[in-house]
mmCIF file of the N, C-alpha and C atoms, coordinates in Angstrom:
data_MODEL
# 
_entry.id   MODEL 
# 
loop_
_atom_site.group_PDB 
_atom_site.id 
_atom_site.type_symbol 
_atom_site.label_atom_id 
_atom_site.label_alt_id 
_atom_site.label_comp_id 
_atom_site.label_asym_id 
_atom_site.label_entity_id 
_atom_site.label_seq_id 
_atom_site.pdbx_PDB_ins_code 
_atom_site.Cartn_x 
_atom_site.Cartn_y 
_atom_site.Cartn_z 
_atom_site.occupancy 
_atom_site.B_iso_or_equiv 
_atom_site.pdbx_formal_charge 
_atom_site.auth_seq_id 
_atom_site.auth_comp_id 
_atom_site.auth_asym_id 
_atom_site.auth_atom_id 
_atom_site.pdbx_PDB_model_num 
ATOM 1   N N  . UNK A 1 1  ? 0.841  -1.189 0.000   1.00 0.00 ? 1  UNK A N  1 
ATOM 2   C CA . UNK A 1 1  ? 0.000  0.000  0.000   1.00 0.00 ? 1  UNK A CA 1 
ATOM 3   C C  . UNK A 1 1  ? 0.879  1.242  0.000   1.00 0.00 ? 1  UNK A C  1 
ATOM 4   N N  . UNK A 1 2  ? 0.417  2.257  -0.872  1.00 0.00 ? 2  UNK A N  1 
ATOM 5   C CA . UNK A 1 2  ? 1.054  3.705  -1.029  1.00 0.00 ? 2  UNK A CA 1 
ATOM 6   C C  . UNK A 1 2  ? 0.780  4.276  0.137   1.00 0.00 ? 2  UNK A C  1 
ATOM 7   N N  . UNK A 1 3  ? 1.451  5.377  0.388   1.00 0.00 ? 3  UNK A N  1 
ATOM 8   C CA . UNK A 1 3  ? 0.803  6.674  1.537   1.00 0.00 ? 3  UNK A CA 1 
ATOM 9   C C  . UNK A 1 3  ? 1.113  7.820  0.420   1.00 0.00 ? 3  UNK A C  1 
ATOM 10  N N  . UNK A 1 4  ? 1.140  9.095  0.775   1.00 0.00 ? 4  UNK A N  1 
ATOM 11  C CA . UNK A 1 4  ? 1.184  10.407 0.394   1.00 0.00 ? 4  UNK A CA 1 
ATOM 12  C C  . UNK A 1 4  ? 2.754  10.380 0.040   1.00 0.00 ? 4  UNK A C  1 
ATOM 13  N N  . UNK A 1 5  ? 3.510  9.971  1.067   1.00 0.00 ? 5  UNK A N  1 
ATOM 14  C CA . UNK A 1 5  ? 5.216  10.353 1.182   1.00 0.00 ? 5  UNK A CA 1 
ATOM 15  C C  . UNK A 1 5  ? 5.812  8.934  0.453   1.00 0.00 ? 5  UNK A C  1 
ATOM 16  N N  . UNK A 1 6  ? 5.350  7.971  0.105   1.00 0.00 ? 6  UNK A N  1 
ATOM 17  C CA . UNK A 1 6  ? 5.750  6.905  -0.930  1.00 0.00 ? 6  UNK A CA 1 
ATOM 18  C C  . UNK A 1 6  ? 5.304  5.915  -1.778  1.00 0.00 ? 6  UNK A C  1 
ATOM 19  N N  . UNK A 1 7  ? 5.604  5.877  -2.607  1.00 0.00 ? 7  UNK A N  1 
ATOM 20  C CA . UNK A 1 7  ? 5.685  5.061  -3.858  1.00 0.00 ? 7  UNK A CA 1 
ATOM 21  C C  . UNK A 1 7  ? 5.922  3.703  -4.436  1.00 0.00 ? 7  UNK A C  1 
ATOM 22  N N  . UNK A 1 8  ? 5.234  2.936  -4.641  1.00 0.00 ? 8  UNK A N  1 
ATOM 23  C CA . UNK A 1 8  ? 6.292  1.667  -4.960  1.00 0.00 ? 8  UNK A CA 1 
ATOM 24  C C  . UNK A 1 8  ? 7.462  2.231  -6.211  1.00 0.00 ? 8  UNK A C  1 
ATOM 25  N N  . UNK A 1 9  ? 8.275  1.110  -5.926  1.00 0.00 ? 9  UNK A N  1 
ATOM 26  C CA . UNK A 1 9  ? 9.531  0.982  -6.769  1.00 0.00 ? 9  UNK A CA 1 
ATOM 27  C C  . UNK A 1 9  ? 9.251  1.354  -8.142  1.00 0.00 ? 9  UNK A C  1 
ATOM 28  N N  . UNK A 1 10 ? 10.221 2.118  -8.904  1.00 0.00 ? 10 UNK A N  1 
ATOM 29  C CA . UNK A 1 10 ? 9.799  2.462  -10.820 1.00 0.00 ? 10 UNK A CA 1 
ATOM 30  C C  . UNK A 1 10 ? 10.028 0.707  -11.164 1.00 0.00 ? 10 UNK A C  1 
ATOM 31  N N  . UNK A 1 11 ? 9.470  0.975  -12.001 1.00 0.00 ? 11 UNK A N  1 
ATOM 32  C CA . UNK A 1 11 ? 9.649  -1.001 -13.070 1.00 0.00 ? 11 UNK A CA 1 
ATOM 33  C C  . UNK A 1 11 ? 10.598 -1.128 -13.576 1.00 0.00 ? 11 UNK A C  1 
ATOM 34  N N  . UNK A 1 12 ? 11.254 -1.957 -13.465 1.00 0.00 ? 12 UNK A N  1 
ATOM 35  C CA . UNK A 1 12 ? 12.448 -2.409 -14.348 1.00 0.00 ? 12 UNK A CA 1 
ATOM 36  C C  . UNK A 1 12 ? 11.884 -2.377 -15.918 1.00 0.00 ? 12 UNK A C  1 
ATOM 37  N N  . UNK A 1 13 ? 13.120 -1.965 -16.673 1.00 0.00 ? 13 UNK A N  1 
ATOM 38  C CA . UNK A 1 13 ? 12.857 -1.815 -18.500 1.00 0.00 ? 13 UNK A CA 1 
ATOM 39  C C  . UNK A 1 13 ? 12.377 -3.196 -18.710 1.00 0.00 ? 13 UNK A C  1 
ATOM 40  N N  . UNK A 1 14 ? 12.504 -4.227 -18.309 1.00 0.00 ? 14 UNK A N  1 
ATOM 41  C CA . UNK A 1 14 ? 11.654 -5.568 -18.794 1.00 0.00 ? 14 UNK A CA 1 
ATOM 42  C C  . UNK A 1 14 ? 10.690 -5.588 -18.214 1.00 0.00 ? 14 UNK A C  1 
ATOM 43  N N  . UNK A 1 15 ? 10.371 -5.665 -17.227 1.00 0.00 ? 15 UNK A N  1 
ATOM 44  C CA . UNK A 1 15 ? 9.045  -5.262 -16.612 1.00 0.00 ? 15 UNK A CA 1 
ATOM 45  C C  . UNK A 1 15 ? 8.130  -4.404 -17.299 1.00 0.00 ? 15 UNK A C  1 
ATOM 46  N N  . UNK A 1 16 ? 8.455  -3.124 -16.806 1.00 0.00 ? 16 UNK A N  1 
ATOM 47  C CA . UNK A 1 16 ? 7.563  -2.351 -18.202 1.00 0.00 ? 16 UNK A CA 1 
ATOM 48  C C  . UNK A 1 16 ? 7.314  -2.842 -19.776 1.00 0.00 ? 16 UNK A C  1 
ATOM 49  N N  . UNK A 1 17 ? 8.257  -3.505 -20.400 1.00 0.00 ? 17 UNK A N  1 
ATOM 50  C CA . UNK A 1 17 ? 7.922  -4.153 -21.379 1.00 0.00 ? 17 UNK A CA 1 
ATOM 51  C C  . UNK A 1 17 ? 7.301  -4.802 -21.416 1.00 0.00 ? 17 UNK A C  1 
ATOM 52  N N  . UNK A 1 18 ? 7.011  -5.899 -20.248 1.00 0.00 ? 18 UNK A N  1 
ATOM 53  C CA . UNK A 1 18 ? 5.836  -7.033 -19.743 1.00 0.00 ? 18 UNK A CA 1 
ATOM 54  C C  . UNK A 1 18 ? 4.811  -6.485 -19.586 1.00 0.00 ? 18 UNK A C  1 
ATOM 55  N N  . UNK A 1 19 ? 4.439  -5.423 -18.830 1.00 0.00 ? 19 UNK A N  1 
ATOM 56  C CA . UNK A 1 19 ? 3.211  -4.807 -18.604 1.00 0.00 ? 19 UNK A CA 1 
ATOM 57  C C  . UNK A 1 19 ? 2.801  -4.037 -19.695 1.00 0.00 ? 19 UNK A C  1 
ATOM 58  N N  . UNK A 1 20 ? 3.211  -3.472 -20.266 1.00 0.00 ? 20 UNK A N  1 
ATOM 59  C CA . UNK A 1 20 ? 3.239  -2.858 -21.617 1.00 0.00 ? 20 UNK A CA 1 
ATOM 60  C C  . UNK A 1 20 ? 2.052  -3.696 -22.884 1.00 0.00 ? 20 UNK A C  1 
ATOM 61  N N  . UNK A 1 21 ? 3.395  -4.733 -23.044 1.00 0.00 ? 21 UNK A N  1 
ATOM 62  C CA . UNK A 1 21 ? 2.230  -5.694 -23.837 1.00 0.00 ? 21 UNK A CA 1 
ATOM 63  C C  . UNK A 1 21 ? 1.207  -6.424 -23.082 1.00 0.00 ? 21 UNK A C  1 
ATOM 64  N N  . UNK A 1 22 ? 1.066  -6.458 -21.785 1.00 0.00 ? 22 UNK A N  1 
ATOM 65  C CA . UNK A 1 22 ? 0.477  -7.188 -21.557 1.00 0.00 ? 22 UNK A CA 1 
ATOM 66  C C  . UNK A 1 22 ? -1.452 -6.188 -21.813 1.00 0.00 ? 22 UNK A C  1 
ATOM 67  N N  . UNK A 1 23 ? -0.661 -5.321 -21.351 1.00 0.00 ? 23 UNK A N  1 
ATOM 68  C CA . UNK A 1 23 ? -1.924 -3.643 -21.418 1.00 0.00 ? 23 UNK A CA 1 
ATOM 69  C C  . UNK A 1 23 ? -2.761 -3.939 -23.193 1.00 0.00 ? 23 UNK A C  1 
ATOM 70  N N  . UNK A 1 24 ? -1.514 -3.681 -23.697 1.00 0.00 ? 24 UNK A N  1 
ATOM 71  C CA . UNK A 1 24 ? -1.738 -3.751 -25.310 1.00 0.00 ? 24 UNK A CA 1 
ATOM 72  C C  . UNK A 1 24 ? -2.213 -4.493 -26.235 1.00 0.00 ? 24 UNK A C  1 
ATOM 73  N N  . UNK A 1 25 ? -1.832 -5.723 -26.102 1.00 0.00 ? 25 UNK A N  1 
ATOM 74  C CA . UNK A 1 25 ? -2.673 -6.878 -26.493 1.00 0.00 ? 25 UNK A CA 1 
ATOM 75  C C  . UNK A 1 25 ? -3.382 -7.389 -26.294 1.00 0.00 ? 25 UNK A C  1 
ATOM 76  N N  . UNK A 1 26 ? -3.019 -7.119 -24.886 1.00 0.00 ? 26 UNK A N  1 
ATOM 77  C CA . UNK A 1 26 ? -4.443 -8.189 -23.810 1.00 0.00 ? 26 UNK A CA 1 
ATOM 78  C C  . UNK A 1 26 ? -5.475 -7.444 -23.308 1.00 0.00 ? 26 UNK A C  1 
ATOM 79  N N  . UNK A 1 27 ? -5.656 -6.178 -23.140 1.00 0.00 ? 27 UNK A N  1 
ATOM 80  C CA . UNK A 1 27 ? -6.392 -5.354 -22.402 1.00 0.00 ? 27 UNK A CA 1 
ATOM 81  C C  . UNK A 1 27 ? -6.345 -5.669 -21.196 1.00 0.00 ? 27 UNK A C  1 
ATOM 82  N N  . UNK A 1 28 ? -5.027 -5.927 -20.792 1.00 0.00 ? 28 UNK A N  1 
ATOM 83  C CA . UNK A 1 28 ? -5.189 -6.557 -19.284 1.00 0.00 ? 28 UNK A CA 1 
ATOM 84  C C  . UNK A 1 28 ? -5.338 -5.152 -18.264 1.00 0.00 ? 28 UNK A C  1 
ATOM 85  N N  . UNK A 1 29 ? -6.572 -5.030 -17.731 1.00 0.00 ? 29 UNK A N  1 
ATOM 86  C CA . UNK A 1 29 ? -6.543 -4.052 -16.942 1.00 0.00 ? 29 UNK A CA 1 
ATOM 87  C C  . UNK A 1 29 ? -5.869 -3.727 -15.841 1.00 0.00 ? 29 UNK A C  1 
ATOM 88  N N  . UNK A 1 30 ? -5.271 -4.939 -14.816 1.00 0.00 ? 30 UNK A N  1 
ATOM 89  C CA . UNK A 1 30 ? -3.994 -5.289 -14.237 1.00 0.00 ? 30 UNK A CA 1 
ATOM 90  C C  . UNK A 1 30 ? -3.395 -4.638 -14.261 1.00 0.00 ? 30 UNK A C  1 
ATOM 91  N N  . UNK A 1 31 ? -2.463 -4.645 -15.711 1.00 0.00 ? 31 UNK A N  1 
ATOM 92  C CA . UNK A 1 31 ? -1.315 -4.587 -16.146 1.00 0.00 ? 31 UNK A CA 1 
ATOM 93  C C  . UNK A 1 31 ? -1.340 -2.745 -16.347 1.00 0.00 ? 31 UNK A C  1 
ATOM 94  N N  . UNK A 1 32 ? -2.589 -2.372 -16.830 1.00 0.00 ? 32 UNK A N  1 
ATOM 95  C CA . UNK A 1 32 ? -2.869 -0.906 -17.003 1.00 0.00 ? 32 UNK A CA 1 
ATOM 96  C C  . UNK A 1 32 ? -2.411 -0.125 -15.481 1.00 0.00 ? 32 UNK A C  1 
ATOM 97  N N  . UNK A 1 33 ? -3.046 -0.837 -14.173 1.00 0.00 ? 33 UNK A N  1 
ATOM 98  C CA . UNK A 1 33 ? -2.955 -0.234 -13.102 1.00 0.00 ? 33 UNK A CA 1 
ATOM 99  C C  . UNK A 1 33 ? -1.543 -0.401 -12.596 1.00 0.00 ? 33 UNK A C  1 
ATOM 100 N N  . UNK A 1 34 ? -1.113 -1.115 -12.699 1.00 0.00 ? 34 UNK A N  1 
ATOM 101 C CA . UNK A 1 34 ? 0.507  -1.487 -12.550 1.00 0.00 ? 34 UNK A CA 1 
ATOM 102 C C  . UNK A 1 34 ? 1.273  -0.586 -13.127 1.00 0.00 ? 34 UNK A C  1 
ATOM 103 N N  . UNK A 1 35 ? 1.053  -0.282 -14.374 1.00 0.00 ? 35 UNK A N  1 
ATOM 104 C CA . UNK A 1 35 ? 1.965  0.918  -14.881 1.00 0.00 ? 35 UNK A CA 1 
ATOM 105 C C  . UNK A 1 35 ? 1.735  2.311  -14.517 1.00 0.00 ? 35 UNK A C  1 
ATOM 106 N N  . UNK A 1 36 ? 0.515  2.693  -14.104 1.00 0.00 ? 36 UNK A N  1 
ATOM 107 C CA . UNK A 1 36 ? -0.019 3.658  -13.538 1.00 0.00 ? 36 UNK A CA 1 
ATOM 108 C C  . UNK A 1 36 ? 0.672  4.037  -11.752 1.00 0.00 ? 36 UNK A C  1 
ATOM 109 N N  . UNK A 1 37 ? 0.388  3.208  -10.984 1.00 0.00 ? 37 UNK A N  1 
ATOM 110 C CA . UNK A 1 37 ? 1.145  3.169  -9.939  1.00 0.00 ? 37 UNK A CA 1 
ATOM 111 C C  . UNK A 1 37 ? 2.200  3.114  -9.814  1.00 0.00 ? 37 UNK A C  1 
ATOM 112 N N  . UNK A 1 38 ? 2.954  2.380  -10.588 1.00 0.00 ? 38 UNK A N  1 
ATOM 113 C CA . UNK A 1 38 ? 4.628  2.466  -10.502 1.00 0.00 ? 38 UNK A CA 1 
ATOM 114 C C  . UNK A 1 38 ? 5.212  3.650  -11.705 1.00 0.00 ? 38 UNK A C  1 
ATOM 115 N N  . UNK A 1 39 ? 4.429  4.723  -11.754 1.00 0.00 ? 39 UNK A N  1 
ATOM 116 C CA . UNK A 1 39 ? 5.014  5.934  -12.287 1.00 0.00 ? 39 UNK A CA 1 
ATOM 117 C C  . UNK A 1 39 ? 4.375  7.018  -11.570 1.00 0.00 ? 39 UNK A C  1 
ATOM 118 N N  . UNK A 1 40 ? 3.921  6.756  -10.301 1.00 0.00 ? 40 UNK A N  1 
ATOM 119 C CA . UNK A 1 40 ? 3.444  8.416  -9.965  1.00 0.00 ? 40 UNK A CA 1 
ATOM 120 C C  . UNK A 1 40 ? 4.353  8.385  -8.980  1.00 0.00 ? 40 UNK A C  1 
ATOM 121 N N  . UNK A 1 41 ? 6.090  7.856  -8.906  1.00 0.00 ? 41 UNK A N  1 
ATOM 122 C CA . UNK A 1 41 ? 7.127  8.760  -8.449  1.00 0.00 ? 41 UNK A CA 1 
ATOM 123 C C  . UNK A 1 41 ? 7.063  9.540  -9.447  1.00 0.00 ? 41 UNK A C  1 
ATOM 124 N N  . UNK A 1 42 ? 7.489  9.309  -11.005 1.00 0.00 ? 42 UNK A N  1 
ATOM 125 C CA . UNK A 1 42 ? 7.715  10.224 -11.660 1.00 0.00 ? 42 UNK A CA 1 
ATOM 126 C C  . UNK A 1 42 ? 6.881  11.162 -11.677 1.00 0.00 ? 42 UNK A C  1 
ATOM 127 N N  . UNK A 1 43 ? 5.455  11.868 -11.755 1.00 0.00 ? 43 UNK A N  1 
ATOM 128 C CA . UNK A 1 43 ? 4.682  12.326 -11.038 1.00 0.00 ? 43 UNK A CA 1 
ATOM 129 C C  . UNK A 1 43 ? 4.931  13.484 -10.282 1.00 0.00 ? 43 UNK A C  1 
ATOM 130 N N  . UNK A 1 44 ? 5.552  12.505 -9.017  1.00 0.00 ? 44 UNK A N  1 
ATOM 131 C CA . UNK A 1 44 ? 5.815  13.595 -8.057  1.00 0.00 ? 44 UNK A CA 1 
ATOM 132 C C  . UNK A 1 44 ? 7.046  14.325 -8.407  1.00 0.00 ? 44 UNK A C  1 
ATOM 133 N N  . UNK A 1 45 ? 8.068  13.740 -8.483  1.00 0.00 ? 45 UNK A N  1 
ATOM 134 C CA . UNK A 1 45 ? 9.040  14.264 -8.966  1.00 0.00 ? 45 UNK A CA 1 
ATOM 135 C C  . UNK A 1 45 ? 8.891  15.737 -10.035 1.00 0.00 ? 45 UNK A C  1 
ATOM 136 N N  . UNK A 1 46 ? 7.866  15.336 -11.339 1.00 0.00 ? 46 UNK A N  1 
ATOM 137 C CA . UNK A 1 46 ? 8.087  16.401 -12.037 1.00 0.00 ? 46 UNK A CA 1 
ATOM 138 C C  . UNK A 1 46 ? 7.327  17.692 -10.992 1.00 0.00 ? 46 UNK A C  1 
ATOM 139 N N  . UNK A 1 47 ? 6.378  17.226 -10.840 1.00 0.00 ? 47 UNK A N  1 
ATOM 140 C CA . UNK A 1 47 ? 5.730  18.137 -10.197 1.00 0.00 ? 47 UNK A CA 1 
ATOM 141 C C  . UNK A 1 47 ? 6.390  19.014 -9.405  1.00 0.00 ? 47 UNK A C  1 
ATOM 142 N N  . UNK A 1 48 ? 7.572  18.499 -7.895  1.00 0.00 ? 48 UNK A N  1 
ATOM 143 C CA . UNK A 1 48 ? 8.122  19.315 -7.465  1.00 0.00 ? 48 UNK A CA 1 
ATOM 144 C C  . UNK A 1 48 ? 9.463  20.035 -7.921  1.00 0.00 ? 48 UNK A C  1 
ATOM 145 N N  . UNK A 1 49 ? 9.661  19.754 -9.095  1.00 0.00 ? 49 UNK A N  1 
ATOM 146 C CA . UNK A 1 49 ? 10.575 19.860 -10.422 1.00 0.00 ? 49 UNK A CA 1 
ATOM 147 C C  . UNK A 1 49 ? 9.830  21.588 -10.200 1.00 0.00 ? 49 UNK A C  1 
ATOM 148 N N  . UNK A 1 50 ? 8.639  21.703 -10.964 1.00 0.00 ? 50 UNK A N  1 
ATOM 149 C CA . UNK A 1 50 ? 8.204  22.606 -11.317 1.00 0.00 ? 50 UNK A CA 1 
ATOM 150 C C  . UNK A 1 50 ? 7.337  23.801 -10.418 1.00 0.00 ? 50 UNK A C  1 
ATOM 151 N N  . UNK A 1 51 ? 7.281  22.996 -9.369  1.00 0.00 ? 51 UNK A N  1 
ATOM 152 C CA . UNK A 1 51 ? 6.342  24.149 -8.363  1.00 0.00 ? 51 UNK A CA 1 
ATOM 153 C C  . UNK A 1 51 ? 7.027  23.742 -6.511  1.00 0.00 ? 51 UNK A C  1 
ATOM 154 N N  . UNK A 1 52 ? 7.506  24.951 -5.732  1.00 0.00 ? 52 UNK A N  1 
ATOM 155 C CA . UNK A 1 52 ? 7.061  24.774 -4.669  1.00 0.00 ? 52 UNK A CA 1 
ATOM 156 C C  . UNK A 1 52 ? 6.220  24.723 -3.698  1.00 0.00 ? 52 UNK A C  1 
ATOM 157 N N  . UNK A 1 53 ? 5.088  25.919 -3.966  1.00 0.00 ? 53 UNK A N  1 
ATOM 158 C CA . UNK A 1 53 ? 3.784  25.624 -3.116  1.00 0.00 ? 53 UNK A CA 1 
ATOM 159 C C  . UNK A 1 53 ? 3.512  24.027 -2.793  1.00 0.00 ? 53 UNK A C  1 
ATOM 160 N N  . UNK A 1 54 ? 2.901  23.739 -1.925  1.00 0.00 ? 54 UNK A N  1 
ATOM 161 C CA . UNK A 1 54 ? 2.082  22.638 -1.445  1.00 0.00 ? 54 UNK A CA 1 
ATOM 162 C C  . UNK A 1 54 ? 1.015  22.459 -1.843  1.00 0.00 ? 54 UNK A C  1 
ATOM 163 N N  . UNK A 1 55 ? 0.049  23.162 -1.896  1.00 0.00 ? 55 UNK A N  1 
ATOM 164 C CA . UNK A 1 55 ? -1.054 23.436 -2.567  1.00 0.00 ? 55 UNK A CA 1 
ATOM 165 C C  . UNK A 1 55 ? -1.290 23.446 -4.458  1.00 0.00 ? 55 UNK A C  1 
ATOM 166 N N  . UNK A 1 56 ? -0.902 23.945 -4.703  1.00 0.00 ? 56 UNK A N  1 
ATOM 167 C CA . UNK A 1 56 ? 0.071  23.503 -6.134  1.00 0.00 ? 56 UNK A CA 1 
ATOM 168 C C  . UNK A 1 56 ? 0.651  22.338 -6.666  1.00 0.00 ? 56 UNK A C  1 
ATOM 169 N N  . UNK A 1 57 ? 1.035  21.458 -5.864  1.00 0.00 ? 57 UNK A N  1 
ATOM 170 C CA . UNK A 1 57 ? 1.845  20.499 -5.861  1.00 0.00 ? 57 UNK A CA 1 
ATOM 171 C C  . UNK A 1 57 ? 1.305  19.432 -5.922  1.00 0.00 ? 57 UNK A C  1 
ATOM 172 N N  . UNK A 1 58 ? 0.135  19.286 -4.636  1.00 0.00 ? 58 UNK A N  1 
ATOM 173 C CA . UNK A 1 58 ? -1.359 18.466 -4.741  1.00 0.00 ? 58 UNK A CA 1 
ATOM 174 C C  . UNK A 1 58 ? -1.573 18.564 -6.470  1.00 0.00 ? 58 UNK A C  1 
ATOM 175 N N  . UNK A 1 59 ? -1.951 19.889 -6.935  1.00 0.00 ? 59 UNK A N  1 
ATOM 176 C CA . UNK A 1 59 ? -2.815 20.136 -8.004  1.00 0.00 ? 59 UNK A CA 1 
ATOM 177 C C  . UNK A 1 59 ? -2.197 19.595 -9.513  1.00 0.00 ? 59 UNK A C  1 
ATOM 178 N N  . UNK A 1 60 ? -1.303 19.781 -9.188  1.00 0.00 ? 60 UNK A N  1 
ATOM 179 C CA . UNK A 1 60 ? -0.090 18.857 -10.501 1.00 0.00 ? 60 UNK A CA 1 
ATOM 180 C C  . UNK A 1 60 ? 0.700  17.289 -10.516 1.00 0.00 ? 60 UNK A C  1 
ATOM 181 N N  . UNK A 1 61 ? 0.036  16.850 -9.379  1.00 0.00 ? 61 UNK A N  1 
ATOM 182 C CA . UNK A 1 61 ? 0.225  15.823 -9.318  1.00 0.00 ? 61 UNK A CA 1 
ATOM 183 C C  . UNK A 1 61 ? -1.189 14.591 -9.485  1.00 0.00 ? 61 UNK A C  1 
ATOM 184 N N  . UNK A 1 62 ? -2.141 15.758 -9.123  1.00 0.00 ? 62 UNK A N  1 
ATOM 185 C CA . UNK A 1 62 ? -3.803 14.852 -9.741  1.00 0.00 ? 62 UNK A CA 1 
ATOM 186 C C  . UNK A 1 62 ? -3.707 15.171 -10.947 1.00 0.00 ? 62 UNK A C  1 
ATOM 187 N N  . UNK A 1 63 ? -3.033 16.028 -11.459 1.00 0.00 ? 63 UNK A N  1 
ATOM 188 C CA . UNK A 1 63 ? -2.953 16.130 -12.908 1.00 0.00 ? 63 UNK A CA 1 
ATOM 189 C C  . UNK A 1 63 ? -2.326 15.726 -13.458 1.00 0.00 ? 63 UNK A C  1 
ATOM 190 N N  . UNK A 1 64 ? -0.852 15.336 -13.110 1.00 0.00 ? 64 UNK A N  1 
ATOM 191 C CA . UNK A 1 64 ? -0.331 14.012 -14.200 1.00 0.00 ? 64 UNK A CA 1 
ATOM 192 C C  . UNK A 1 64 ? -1.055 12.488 -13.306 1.00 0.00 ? 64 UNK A C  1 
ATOM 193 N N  . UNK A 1 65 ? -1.956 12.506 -12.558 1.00 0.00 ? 65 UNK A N  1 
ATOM 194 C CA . UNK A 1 65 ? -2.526 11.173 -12.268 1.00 0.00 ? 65 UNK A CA 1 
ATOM 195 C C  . UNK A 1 65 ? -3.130 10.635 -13.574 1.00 0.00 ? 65 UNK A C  1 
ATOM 196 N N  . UNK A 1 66 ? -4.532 12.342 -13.946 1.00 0.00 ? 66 UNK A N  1 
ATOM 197 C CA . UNK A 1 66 ? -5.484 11.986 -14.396 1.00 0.00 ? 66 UNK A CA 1 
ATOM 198 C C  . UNK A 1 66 ? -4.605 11.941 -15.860 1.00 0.00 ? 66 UNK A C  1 
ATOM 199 N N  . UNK A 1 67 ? -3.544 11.901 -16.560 1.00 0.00 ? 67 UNK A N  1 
ATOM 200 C CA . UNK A 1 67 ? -2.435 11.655 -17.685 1.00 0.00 ? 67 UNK A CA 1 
ATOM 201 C C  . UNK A 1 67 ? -1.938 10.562 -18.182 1.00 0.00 ? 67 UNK A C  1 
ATOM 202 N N  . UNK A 1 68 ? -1.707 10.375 -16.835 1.00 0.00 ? 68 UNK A N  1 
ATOM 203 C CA . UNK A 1 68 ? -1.217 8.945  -16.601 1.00 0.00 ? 68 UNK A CA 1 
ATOM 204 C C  . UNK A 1 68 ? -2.406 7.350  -17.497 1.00 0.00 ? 68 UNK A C  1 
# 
């Protein structure tokens, strides 16, 4: 389980390749949420890349959710 302050692990490049096709060919919805969750470090990251507010920060990070 996530909290606010962490993330599971990014996917290994074969991994993502696994989930990838698995999304793509298969419609595996699984595989959709898997890639989704193991990229909202990146997420956060850009986000505080680009803004310090807190409030702000929330707001660009539901926004590369809803991207994602």
């Amino acid at each position: 389980m996530t909290t606010a302050k962490s993330f599971e692990k990014p996917l290994t490049p074969e991994e993502e390749i696994k989930y990838l096709t698995e999304f793509k060919i298969e419609e595996d919805r699984n595989a959709k949420d898997i890639l989704i969750e193991r990229n909202m470090r990146l997420v956060a990251y850009i986000a505080k890349k680009y803004n310090n507010a807190a409030e702000d920060q929330d707001d660009l990070i539901s926004i590369g959710t809803i991207g994602l």
